[in-house]
C-alpha positions as CSV (number, residue, x, y, z in Angstrom):
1,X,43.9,-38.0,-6.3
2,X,45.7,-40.9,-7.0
3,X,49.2,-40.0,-5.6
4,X,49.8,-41.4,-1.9
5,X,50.6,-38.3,0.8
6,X,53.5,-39.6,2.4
7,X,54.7,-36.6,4.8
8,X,58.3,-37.7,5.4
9,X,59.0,-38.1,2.3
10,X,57.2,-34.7,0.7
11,X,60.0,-33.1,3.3
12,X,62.6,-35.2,2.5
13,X,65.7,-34.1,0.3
14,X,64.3,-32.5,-2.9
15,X,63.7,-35.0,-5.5
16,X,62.9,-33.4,-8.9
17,X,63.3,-36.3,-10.9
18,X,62.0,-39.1,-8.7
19,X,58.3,-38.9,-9.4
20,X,57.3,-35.9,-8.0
21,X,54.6,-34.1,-10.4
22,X,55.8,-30.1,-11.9
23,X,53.9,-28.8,-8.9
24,X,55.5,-30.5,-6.4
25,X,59.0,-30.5,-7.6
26,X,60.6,-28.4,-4.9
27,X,60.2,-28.3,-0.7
28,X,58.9,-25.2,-0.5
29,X,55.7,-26.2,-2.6
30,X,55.6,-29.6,-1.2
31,X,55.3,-27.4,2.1
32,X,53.0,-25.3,1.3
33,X,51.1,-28.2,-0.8
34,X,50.9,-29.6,2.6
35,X,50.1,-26.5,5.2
36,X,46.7,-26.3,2.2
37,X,46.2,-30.0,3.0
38,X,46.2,-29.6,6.6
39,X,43.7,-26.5,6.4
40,X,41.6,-28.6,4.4
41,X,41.7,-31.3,7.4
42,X,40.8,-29.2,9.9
43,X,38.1,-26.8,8.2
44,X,36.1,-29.4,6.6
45,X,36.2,-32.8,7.9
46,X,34.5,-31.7,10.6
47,X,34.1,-35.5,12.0
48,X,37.4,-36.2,12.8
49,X,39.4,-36.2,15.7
50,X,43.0,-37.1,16.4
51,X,44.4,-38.9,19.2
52,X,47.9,-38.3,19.4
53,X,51.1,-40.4,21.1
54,X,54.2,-38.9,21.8
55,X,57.2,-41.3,23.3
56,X,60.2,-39.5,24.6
57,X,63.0,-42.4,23.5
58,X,65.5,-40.5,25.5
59,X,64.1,-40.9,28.6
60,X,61.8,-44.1,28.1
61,X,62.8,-46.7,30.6
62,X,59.7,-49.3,30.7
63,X,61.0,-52.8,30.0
64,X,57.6,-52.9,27.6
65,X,58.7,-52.1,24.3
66,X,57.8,-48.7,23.0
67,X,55.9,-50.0,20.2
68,X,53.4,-52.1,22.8
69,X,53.1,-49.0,25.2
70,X,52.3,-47.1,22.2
71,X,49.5,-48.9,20.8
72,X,48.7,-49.8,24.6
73,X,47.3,-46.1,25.0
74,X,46.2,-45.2,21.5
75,X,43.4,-48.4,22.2
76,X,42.6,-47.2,25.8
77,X,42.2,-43.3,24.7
78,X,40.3,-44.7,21.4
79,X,37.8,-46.9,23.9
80,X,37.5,-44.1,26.1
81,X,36.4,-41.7,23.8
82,X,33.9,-43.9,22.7
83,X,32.6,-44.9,25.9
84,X,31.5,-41.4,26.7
85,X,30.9,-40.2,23.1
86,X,28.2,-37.2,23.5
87,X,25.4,-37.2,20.9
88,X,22.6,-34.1,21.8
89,X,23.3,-33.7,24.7
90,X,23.7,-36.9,26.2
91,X,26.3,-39.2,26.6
92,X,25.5,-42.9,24.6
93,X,28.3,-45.1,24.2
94,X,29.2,-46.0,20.6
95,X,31.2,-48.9,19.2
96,X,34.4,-48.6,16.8
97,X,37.3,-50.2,14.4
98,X,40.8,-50.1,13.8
99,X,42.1,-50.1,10.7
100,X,46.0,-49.7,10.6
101,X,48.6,-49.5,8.2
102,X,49.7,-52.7,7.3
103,X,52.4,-53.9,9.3
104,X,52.8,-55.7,12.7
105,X,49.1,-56.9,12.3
106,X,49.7,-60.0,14.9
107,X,51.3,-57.7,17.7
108,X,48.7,-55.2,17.1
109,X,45.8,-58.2,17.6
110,X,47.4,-59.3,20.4
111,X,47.1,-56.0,22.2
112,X,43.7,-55.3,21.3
113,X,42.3,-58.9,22.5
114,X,44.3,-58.6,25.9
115,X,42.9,-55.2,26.7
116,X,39.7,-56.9,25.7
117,X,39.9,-59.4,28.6
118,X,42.8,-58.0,31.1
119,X,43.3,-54.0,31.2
120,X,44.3,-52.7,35.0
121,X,44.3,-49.3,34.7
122,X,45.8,-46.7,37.7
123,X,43.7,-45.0,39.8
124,X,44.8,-42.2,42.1
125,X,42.2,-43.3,44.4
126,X,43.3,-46.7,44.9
127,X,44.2,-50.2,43.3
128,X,44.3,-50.2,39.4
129,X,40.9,-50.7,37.9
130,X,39.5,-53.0,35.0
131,X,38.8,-51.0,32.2
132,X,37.9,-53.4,29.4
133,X,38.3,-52.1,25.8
134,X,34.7,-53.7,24.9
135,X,33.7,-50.4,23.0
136,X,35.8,-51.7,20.0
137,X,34.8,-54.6,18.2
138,X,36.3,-57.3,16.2
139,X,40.1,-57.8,15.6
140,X,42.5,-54.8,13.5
141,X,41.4,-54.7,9.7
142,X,44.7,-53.8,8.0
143,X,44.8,-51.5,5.2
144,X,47.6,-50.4,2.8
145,X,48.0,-46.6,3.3
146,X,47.8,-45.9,-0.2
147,X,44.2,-47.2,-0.3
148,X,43.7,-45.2,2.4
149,X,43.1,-41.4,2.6
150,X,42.0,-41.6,7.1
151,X,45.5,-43.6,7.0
152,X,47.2,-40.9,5.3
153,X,46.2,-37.7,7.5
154,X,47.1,-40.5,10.4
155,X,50.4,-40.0,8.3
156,X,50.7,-36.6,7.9
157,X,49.2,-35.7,11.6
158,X,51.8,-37.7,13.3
159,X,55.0,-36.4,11.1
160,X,53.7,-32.9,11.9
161,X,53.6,-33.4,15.5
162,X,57.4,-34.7,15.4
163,X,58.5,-31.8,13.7
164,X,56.8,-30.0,16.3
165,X,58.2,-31.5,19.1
166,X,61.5,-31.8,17.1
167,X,61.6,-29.0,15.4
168,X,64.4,-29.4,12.3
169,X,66.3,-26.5,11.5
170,X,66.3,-26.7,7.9
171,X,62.4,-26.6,7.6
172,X,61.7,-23.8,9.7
173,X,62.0,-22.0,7.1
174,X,59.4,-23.2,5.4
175,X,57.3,-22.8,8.6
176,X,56.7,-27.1,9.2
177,X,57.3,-26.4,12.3
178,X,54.2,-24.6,13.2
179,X,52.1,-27.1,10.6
180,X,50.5,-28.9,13.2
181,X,49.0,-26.2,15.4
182,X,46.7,-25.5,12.5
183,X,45.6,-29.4,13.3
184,X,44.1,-28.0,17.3
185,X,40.4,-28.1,15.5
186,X,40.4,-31.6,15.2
187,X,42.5,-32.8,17.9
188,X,40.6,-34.7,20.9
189,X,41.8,-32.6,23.9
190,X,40.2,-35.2,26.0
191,X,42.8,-37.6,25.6
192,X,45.1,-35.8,27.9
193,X,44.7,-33.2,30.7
194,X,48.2,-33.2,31.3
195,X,49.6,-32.4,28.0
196,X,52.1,-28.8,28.5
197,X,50.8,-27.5,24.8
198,X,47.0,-28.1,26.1
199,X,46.3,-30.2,22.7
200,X,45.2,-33.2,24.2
201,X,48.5,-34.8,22.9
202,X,49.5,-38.1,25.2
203,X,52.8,-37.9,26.7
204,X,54.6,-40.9,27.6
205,X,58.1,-40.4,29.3
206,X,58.8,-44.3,31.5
């Protein structure tokens, strides 16, 4: 309960002697500590759902940096699925906060308040449109990740998805690989109709 799931490290090199409790002292049960984790994510916290950003650094050629574009399309998708939440039935717009890991707290401000007042948006249908990002209120509350156990599937979600899309070839064999298809329950498949795996996972390529 106490010790911080850090999913980059838990598939790291193996570390018997740097901290790692008797259950935990090898990959394969850090692995398999982890595929239980993520089962638990999906089956019971019925609540969530994961907006997921995937930047292809190879071929990324926007003059924004990646870290901006990132966060740039987490907000909007965040806004956007609060702007059409669905409660019995009906669609009533609901409000909602960021809390990130600490780290970058002024860029991450900075972003929010401009989408606040200037957001063009493409349209296939004509000029961009203003889509405002009023649905989320106040400014980024920054949290420490170890405080933090929404932080920490954030954390474990995204790694997953890396090793997906990058698949390492020393891990297959422990099956991380595959980890994050046992995620699809809770992803929001919403947040991108054009994603090639269908999980709603937000591709950006320029």
């Amino acid at each position: 309960m106490r010790d911080e799931i850090h999913a980059a490290d838990w598939l790291g090199r193996n570390r018997s002697q740097q901290g790692f409790p008797q259950g935990l002292r090898t990959k394969y049960l850090r692995s398999q500590a982890l595929r239980e984790y993520v089962e638990r994510v999906a089956l019971d916290l019925i609540d969530i759902q994961i907006i997921n950003i995937h930047i292809d650094k190879t071929q990324y050629q926007n003059p924004k940096p990646m870290q901006i574009i990132a966060w740039e399309r987490l907000i909007q998708r965040f806004h956007n699925f609060l702007e059409r939440e669905i409660v019995d039935g009906e669609i009533l717009p609901a409000h909602g906060m960021i809390f990130p890991d600490r780290g970058n707290e002024m860029l991450i401000r900075r972003i929010l308040r401009k989408m606040r007042a200037y957001n063009p948006v493409p349209s296939q249908f004509g000029p961009p449109r203003q889509v405002l990002t009023t649905q989320i209120v106040d400014d980024p509350i920054m949290r420490n990740s170890s405080e933090s156990y929404f932080i920490q599937i954030a954390d474990v979600s995204s790694h997953l998805l890396y090793r997906k899309i990058y698949p390492k070839g020393s891990l297959r064999r422990y099956n991380v690989d595959r980890l994050f298809d046992l995620l699809r329950p809770r992803l929001l498949l919403a947040a991108s109709r054009y994603d090639p795996m269908r999980m709603g996972i937000v591709h950006i390529k320029r």
